[in-house]
C-alpha positions in Angstrom: -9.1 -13.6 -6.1 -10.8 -15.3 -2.8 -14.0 -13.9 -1.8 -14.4 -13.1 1.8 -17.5 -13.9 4.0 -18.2 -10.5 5.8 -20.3 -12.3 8.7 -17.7 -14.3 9.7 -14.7 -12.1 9.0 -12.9 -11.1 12.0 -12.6 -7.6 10.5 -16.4 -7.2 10.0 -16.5 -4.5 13.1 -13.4 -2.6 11.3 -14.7 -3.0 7.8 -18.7 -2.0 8.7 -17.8 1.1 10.7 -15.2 2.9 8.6 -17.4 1.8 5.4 -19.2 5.0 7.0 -16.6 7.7 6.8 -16.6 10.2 4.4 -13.0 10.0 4.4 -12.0 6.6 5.1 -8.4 7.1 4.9 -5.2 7.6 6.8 -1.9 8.3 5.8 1.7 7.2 7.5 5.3 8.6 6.6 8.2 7.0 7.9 11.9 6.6 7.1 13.5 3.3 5.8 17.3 2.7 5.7 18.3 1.9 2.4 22.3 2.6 2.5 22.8 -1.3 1.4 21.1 -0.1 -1.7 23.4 3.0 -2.1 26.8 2.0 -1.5 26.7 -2.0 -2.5 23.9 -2.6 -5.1 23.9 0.5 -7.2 27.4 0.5 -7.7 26.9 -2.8 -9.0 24.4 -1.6 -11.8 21.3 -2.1 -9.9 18.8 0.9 -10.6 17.5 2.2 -7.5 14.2 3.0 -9.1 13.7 -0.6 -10.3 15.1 -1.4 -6.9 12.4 0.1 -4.5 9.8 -0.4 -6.6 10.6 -4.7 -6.3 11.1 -3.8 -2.8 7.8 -1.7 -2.2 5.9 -4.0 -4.6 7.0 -7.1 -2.6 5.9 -5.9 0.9 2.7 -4.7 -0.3 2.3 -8.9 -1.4 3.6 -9.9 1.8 0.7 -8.1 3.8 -2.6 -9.4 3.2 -4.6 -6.2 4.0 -2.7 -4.3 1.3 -3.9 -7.2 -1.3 -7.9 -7.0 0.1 -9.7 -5.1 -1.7 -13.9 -3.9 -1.9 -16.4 -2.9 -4.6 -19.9 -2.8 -4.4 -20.8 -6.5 -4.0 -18.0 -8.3 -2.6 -15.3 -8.3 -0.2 -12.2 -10.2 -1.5 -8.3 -10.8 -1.2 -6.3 -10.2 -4.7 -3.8 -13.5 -5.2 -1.0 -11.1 -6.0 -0.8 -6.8 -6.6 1.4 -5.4 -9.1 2.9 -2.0 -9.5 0.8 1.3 -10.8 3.4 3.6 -10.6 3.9 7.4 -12.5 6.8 8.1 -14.9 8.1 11.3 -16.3 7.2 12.2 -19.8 7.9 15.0 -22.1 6.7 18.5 -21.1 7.0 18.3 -17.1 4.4 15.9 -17.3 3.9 12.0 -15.8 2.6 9.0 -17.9 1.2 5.8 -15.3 3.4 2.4 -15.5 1.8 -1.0 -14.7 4.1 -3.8 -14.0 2.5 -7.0 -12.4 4.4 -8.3 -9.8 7.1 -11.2 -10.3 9.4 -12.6 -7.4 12.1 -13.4 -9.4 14.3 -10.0 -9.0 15.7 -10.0 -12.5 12.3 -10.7 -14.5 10.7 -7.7 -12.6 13.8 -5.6 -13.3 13.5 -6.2 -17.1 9.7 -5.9 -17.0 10.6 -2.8 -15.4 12.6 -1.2 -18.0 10.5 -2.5 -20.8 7.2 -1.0 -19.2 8.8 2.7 -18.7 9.9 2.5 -22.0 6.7 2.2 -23.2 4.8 4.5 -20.8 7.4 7.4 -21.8 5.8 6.9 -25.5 2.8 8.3 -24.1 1.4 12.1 -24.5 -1.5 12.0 -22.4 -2.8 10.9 -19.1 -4.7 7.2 -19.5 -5.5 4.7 -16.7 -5.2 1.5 -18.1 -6.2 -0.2 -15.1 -9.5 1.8 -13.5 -11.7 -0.5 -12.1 -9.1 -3.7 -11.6 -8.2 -4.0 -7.8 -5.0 -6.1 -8.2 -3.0 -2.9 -8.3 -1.0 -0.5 -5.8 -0.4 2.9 -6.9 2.7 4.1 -6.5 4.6 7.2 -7.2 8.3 8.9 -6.7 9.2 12.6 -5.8 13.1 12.3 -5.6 13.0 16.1 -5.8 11.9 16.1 -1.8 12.7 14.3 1.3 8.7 14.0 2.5 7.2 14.2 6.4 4.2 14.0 5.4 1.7 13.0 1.9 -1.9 12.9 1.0 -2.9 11.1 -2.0 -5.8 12.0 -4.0 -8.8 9.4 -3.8 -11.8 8.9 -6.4 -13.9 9.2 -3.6 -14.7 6.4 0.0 -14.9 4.0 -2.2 -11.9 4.0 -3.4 -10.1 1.3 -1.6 -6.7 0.9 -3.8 -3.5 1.5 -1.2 -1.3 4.5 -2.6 2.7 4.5 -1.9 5.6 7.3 -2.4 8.5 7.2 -1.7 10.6 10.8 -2.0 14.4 12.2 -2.0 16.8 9.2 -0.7 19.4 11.3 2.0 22.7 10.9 4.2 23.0 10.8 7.6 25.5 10.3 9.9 26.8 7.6 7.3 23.0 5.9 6.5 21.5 6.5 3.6 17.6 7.3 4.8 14.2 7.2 2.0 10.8 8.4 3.4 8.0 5.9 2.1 4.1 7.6 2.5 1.5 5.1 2.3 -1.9 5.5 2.4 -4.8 3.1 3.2 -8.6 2.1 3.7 -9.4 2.3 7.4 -11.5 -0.5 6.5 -9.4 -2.9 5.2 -5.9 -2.0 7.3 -5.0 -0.3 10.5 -2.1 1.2 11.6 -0.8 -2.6 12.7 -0.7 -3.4 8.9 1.0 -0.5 8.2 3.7 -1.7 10.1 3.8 -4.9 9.3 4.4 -3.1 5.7 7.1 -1.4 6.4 9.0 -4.4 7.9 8.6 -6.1 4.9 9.9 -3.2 3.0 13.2 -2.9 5.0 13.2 -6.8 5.2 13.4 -7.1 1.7 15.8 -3.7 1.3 17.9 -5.9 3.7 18.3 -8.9 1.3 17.6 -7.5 -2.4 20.4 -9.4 -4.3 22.5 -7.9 -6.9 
């Protein structure tokens, strides 16, 4: 991790004044078009899970407000974030996944599989990484096309970015997945938002089979 100098950050106005809020965060929904996915890489064997969460995974690297992070010391940038993301388990209930995050496609892919294999082993609800910022939490409802998400925070503290990403639909002949992320206000604006979800359909856009 780099440690960042708060007096000569050019956030420091951002960073001080929402450090303030009770509820620090905000929340944006938006669609991504994902119909190369659908019609040219999963019939090719690729699994759309594995797929998005690469994808997601990637652009959250590729902005470096989603990869700052806070605690009660230090500011500081995380070299890389890997993927915290729920899995369903036995009973209707949902176990937590952590896969760090590797470029190469098919080495996340298999670290993928092996990871959910071994979180769906699990009977009860344990957060192996509390405390560790180098994470993004992540979580899928394929049961329901989402406008709108909140995710549930420890508290203004809690600093850690939170993405879903719900029911994948058809449209006019393009496939269509809503993505919620949710952020610090003061460690990203609305700008890095967006920059996020370029990434995400950039790398949609060029995911090879």
């Amino acid at each position: 991790m780099t440690p960042i100098n708060v007096a000569h950050w050019p956030r420091k106005s951002q960073y001080l004044f929402f450090r303030t809020y009770r509820n620090p965060h905000f929340s944006v929904t938006a669609e991504v078009d994902v119909t190369r996915l659908m019609t040219e890489l999963k019939p090719k064997g690729i699994p759309v899970f594995n797929a998005c969460l690469y994808a997601i995974t990637g652009a959250a690297n590729d902005v470096p407000e989603f990869r700052t992070r806070f605690d009660a010391t230090l500011v500081y940038e995380c070299e890389t974030v890997g993927a915290s993301v729920t899995v369903p388990i036995e009973d209707r209930k949902f176990a937590f996944c952590d896969i760090p995050w590797q470029r190469d496609w098919l080495m996340f892919d298999e670290a993928c599989k092996r990871q959910i294999e071994q979180a769906r082993q699990q009977t009860d609800l344990k957060n192996k990484v509390a405390g560790q910022g180098n994470w993004i939490y992540m979580t899928c409802l394929p049961w329901v096309h989402l406008t709108a998400m909140t995710h549930p925070v420890s508290g203004p503290e809690d600093c850690i970015p939170r993405v879903a990403w719900g029911k994948i639909s058809q449209l006019n002949g393009r496939w269509k997945m809503p993505v919620a992320v949710q952020v610090h206000h003061a460690l990203a604006d609305g700008l890095h938002v967006g920059l996020f979800f370029d990434a995400l359909q950039a790398r949609l856009n060029t995911l090879q089979a």
